[in-house]
C-alpha positions, -999 to +999 in steps of 0.1 A: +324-537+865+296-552+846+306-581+819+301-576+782+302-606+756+324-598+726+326-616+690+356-625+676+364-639+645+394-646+623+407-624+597+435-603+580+445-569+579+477-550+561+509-546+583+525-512+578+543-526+548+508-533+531+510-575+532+478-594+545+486-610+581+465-638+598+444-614+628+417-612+651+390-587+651+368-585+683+333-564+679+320-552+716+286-568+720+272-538+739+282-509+714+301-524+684+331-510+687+358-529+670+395-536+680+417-554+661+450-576+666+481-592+647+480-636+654+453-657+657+469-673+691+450-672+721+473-640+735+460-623+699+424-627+716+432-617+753+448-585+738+424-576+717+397-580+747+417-555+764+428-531+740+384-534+743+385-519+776+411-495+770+396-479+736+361-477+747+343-449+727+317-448+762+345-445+787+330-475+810+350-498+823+336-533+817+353-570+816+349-583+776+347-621+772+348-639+740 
């Protein structure tokens, strides 16, 4: 399991009733593929590092850090 550096950085995105929410977006340093996650708290970052591994458009299975 080889382990791939992710950026993440503080935004907002629409909740299903269109209002702007505080969020996280994390871009995969190794193909750029981009998850993103309600909060800013550190559990906000953790998820979106594993919805990472679960979404990944290559099929690998790698560890993403921030």
């Amino acid at each position: 399991m080889a382990k791939v550096q992710c950026d993440i950085e503080e935004s907002y995105i629409a909740n299903d009733y269109g209002k702007e929410v505080e969020s996280v977006i994390a871009t995969c340093g190794k193909c750029g593929h981009i998850t993103e996650c309600f909060g800013r708290s550190d559990a906000s970052r953790r998820r979106c590092l594993f919805l990472m591994g679960e979404e990944c458009p290559n099929g690998e299975s790698n560890f993403y850090v921030d």
